[in-house]
Structures are given as structure tokens and as C-alpha cells.
N, CA, C and O atoms as a GROMACS GRO file, in nm:
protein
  384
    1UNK      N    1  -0.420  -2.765  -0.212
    1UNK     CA    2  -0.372  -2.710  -0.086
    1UNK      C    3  -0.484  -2.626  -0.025
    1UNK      O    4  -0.542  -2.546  -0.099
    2UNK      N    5  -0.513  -2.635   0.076
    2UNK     CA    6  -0.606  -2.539   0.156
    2UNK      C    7  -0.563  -2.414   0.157
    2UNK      O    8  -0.466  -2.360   0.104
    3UNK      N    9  -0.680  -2.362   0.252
    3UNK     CA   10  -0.667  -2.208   0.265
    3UNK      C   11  -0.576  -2.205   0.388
    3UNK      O   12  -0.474  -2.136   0.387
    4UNK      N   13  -0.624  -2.305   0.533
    4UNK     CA   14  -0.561  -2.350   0.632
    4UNK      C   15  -0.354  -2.399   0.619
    4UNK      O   16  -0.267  -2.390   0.706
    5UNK      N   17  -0.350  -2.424   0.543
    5UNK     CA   18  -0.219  -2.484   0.508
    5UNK      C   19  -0.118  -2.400   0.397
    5UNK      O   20  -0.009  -2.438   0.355
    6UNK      N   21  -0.200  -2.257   0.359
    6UNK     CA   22  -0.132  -2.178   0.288
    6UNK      C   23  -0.125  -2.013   0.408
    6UNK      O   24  -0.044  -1.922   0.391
    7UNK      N   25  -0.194  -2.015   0.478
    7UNK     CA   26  -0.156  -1.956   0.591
    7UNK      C   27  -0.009  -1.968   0.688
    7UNK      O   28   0.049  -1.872   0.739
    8UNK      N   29   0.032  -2.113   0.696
    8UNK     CA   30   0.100  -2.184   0.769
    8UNK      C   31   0.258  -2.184   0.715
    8UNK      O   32   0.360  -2.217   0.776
    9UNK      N   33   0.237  -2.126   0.548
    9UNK     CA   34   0.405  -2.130   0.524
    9UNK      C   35   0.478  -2.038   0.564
    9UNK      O   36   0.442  -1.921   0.580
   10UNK      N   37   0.605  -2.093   0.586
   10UNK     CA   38   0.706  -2.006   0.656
   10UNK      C   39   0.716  -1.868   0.528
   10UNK      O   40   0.702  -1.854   0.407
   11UNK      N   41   0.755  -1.776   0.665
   11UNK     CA   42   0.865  -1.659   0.544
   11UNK      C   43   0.966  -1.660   0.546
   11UNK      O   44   1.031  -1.676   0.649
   12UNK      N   45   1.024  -1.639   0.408
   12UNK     CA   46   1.155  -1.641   0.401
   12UNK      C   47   1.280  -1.559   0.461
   12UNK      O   48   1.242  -1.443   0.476
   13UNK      N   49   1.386  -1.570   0.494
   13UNK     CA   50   1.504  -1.467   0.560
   13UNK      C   51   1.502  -1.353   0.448
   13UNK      O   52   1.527  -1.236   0.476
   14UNK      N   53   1.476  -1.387   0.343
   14UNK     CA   54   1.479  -1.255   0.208
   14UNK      C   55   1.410  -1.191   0.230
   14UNK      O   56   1.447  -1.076   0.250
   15UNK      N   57   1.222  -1.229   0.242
   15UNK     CA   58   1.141  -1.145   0.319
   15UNK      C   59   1.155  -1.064   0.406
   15UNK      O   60   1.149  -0.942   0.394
   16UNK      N   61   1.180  -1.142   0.523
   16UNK     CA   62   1.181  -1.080   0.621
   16UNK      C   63   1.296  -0.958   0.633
   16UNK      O   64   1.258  -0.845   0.666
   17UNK      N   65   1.452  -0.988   0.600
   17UNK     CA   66   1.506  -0.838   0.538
   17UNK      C   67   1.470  -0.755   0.472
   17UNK      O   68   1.488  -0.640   0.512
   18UNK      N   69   1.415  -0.774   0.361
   18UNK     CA   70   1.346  -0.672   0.314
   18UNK      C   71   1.256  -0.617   0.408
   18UNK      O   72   1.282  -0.503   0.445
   19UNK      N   73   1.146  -0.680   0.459
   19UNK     CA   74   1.046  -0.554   0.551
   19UNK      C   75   1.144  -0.523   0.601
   19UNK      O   76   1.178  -0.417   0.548
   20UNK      N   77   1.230  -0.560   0.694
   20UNK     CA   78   1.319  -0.486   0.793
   20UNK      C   79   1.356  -0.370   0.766
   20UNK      O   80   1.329  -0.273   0.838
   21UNK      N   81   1.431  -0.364   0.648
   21UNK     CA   82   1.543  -0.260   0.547
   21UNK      C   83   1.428  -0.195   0.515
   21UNK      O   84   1.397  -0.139   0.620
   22UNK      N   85   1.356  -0.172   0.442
   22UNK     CA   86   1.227  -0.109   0.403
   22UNK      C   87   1.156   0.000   0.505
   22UNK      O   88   1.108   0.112   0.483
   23UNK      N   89   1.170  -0.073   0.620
   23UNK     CA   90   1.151  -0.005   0.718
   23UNK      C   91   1.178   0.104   0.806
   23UNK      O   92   1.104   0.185   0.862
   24UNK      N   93   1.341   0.081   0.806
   24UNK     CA   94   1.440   0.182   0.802
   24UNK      C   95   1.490   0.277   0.763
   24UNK      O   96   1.536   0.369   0.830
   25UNK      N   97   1.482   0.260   0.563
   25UNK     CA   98   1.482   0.323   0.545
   25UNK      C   99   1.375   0.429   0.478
   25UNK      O  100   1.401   0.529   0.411
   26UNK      N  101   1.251   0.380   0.515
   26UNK     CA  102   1.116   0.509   0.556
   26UNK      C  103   1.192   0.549   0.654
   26UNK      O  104   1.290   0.621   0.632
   27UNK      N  105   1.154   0.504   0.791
   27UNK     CA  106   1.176   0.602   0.906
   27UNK      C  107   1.311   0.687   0.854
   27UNK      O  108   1.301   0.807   0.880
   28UNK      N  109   1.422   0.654   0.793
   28UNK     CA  110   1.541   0.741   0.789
   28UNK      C  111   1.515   0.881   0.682
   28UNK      O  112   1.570   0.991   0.677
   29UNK      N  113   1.407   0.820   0.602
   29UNK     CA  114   1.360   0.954   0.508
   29UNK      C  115   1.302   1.062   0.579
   29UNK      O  116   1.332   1.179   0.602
   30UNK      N  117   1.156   0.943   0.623
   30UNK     CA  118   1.120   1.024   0.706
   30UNK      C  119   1.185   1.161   0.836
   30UNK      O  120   1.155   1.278   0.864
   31UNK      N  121   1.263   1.082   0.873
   31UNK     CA  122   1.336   1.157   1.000
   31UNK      C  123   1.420   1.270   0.948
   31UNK      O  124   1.450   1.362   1.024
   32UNK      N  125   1.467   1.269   0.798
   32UNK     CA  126   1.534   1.346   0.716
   32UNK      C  127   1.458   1.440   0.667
   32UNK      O  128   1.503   1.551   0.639
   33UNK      N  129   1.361   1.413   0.655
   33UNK     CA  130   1.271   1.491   0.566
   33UNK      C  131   1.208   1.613   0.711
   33UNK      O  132   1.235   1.728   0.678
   34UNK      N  133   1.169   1.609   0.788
   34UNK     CA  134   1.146   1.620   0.907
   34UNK      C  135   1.282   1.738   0.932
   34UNK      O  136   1.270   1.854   0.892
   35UNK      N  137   1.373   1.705   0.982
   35UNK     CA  138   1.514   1.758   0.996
   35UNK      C  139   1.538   1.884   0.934
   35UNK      O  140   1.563   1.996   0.978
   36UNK      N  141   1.521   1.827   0.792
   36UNK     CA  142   1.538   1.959   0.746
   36UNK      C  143   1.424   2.055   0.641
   36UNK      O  144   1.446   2.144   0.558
   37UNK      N  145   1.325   2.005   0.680
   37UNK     CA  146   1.218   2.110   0.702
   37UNK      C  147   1.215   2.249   0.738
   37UNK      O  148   1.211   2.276   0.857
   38UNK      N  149   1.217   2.330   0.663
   38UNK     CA  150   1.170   2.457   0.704
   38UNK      C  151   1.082   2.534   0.761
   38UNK      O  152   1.015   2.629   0.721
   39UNK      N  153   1.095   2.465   0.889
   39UNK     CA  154   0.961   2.498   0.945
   39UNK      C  155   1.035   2.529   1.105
   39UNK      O  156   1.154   2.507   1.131
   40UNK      N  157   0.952   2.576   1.184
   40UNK     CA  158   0.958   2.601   1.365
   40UNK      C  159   1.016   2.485   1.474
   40UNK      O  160   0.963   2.384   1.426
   41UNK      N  161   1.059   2.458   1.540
   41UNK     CA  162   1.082   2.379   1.623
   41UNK      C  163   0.970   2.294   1.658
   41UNK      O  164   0.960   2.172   1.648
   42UNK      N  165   0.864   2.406   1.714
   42UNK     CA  166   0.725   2.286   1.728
   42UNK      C  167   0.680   2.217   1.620
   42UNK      O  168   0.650   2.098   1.631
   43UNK      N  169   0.670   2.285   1.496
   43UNK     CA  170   0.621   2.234   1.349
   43UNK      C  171   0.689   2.073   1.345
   43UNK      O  172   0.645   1.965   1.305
   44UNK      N  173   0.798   2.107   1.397
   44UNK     CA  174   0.903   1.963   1.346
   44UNK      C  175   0.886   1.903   1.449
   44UNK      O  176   0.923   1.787   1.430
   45UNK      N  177   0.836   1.920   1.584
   45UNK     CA  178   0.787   1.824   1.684
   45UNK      C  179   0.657   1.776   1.672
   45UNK      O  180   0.628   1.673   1.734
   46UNK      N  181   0.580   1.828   1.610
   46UNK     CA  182   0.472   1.790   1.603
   46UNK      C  183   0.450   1.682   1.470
   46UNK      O  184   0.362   1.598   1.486
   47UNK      N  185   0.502   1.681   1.380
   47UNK     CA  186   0.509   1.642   1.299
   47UNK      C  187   0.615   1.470   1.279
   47UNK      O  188   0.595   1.376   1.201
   48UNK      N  189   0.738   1.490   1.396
   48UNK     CA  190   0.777   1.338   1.472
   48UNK      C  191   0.688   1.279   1.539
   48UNK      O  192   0.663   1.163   1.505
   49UNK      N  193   0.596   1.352   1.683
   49UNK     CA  194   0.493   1.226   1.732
   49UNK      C  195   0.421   1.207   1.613
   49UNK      O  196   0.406   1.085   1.608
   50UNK      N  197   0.376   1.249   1.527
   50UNK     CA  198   0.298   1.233   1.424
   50UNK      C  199   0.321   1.136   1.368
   50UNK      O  200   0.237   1.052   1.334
   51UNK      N  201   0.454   1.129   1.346
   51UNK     CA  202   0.505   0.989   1.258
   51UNK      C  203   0.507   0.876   1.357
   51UNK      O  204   0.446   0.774   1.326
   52UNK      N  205   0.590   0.885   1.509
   52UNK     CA  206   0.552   0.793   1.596
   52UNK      C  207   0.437   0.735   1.641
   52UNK      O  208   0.428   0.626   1.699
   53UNK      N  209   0.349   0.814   1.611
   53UNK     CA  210   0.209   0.766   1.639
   53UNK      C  211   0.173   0.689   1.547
   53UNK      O  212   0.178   0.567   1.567
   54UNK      N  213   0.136   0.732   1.443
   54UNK     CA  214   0.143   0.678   1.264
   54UNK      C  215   0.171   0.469   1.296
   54UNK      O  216   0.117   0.361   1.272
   55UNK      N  217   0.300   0.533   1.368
   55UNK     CA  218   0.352   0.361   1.315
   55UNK      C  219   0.334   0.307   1.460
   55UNK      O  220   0.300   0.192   1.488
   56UNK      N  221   0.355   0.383   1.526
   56UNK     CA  222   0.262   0.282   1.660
   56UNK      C  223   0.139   0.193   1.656
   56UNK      O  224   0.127   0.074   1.687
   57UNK      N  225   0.037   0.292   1.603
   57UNK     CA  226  -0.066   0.251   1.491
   57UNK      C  227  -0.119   0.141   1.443
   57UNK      O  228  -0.214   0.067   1.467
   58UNK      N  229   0.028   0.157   1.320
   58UNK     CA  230  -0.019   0.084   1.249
   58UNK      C  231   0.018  -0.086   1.284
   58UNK      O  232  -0.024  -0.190   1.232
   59UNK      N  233   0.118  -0.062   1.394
   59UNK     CA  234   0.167  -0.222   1.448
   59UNK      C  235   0.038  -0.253   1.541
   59UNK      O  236  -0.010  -0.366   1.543
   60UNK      N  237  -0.010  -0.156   1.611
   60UNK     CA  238  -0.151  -0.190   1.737
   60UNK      C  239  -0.234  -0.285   1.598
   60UNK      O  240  -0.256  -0.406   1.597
   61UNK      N  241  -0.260  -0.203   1.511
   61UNK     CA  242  -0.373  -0.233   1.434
   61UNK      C  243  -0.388  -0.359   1.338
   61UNK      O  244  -0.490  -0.423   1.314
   62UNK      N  245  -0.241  -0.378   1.284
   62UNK     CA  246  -0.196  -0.544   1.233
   62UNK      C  247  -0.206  -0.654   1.341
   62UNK      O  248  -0.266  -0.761   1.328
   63UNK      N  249  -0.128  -0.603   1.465
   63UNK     CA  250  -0.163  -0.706   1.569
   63UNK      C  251  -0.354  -0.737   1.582
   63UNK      O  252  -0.410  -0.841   1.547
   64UNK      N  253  -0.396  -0.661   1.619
   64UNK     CA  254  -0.571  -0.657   1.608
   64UNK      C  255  -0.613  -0.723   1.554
   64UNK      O  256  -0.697  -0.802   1.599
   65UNK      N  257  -0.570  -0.721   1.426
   65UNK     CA  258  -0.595  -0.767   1.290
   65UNK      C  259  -0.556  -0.980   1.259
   65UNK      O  260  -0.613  -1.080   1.217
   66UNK      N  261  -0.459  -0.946   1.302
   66UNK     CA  262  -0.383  -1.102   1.311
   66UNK      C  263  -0.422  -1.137   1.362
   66UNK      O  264  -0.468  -1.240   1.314
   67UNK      N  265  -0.481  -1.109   1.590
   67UNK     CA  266  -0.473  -1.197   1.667
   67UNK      C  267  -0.679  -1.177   1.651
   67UNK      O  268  -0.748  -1.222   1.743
   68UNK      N  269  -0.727  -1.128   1.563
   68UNK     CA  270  -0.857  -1.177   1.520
   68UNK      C  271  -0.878  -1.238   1.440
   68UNK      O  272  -0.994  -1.276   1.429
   69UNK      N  273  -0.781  -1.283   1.341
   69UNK     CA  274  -0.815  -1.388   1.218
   69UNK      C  275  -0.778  -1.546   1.278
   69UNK      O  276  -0.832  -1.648   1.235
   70UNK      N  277  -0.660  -1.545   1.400
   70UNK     CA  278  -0.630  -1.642   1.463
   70UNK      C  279  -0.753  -1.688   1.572
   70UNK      O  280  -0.794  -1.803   1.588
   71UNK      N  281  -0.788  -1.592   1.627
   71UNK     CA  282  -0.910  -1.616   1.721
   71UNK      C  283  -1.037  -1.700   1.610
   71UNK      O  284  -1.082  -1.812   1.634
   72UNK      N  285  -1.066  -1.633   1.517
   72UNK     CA  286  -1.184  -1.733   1.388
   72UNK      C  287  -1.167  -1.841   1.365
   72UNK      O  288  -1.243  -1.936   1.342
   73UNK      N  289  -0.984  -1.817   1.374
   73UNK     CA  290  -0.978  -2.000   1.259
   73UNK      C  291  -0.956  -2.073   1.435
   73UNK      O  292  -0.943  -2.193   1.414
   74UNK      N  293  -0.952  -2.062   1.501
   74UNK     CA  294  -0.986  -2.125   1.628
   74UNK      C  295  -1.127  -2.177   1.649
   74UNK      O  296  -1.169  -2.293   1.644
   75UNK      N  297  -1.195  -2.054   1.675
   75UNK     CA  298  -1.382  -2.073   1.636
   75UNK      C  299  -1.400  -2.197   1.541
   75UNK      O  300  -1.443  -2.311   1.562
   76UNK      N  301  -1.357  -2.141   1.443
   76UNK     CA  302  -1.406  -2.252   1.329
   76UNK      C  303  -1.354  -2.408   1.339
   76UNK      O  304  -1.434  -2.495   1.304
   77UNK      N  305  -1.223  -2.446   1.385
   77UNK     CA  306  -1.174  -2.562   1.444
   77UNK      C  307  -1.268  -2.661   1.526
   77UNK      O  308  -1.295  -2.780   1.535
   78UNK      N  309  -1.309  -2.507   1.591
   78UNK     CA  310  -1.410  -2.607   1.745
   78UNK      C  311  -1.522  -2.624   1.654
   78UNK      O  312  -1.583  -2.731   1.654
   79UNK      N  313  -1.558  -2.523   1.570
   79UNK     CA  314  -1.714  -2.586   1.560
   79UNK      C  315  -1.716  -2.690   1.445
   79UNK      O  316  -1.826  -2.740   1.424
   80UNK      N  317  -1.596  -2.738   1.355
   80UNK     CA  318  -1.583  -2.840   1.264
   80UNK      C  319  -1.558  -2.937   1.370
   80UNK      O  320  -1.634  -3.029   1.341
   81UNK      N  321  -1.491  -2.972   1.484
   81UNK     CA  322  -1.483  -3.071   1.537
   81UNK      C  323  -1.619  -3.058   1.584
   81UNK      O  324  -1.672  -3.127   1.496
   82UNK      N  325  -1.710  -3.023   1.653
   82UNK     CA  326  -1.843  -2.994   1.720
   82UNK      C  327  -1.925  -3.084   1.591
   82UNK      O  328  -2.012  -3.164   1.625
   83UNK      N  329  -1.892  -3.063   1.442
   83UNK     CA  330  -2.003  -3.081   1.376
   83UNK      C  331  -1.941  -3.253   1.315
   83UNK      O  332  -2.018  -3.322   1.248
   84UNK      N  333  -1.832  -3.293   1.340
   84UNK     CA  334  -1.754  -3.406   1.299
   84UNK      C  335  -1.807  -3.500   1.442
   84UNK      O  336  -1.802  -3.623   1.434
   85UNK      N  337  -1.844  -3.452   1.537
   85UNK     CA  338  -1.850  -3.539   1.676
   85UNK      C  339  -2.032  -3.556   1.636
   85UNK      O  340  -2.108  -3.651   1.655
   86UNK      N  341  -2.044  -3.481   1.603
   86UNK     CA  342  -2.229  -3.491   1.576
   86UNK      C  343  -2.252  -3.560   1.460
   86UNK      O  344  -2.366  -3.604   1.445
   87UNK      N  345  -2.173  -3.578   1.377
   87UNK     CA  346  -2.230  -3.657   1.250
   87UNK      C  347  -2.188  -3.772   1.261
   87UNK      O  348  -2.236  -3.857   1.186
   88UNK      N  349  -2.065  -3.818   1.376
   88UNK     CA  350  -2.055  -3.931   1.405
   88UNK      C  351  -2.157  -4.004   1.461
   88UNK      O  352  -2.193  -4.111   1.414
   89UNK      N  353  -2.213  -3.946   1.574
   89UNK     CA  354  -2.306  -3.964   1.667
   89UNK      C  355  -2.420  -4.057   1.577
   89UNK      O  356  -2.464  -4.172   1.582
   90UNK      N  357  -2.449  -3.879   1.453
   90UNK     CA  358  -2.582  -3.946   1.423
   90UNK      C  359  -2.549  -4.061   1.312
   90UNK      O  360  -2.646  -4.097   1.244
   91UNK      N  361  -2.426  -4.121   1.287
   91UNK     CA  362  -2.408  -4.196   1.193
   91UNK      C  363  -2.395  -4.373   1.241
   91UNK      O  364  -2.408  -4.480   1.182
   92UNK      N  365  -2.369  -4.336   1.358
   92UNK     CA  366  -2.319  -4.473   1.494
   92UNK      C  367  -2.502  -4.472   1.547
   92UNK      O  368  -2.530  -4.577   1.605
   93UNK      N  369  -2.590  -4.398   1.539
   93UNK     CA  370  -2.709  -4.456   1.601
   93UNK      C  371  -2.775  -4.482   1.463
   93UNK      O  372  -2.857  -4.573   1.467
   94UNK      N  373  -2.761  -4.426   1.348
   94UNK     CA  374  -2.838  -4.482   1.224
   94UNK      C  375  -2.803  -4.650   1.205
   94UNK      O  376  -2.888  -4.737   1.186
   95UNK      N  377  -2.666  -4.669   1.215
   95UNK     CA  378  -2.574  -4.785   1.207
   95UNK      C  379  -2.720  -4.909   1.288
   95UNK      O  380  -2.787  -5.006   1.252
   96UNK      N  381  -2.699  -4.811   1.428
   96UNK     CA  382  -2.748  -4.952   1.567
   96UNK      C  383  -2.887  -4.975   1.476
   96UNK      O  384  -2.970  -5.058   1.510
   0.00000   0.00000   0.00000
């Protein structure tokens, strides 16, 4: 199996609940933990964008991340067809 064709398998509905649920319940700790903190009003505001930012973040930065590994294996497509059209070439004039 390729590297190309192990990229390509689906995820499962089990997966994908789990990140979901996983997810939730960080942010719900989080937001708990936060809550009841002993700390100032600002302390505990500052410390929510903190977390909103955090995971804003970290979705900007996976996206980044993904829609540059998709942009390569694009690159690399063109230039395997680029190098499959050229070895034809030079294989059809060795032929003549």
C-alpha cells in the first residue's frame, strides 16, 4: 500500500466521536476550572481569551498544516506526470 493511498482512508464514526467528546469535555474542565478559580474577575477573563485563543490556534494552525501537505502532494502529482510525459517522449524518439 502506498504512502498516497494510506492518507486517503476514511475515519471512522468512533473516531470521529471520540475527538468530538474529547473535546468537550476539555473545554468543560477547562471552563470549570476557570469558574471556580480563586482569583479576580479580570484574572478569570483573561485567562478564557487565553483558552479561546489557545484553540483558535490551534485549528488556524492544523488547517496550515493540512492545506500545505495537500498543496505538496499536488506539486508532486504534476511533477511525476511532468517526468512520466518526458520519459515517454524520450522513449518514443529512442524507439523512431
Amino acid at each position: 500500500m502506498s504512502t498516497e493511498e494510506n492518507l486517503n482512508l476514511p475515519q471512522s464514526n468512533a473516531w470521529n466521536m471520540f475527538t468530538i467528546i474529547s473535546f468537550i469535555v476539555a473545554a468543560a474542565m477547562m471552563a470549570g476550572g476557570i469558574y471556580f478559580l480563586e482569583a479576580s474577575f479580570a484574572a478569570k477573563g483573561f485567562y478564557s481569551m487565553s483558552a479561546l485563543m489557545l484553540v483558535h490556534t490551534t485549528v488556524s494552525i492544523t488547517k496550515t498544516l493540512r492545506d500545505r501537505e495537500e498543496s505538496q502532494r499536488l506539486h508532486n502529482r504534476i511533477e511525476d506526470a511532468k517526468t512520466e510525459k518526458l520519459l515517454k517522449e524520450v522513449g518514443e524518439n529512442i524507439a523512431a
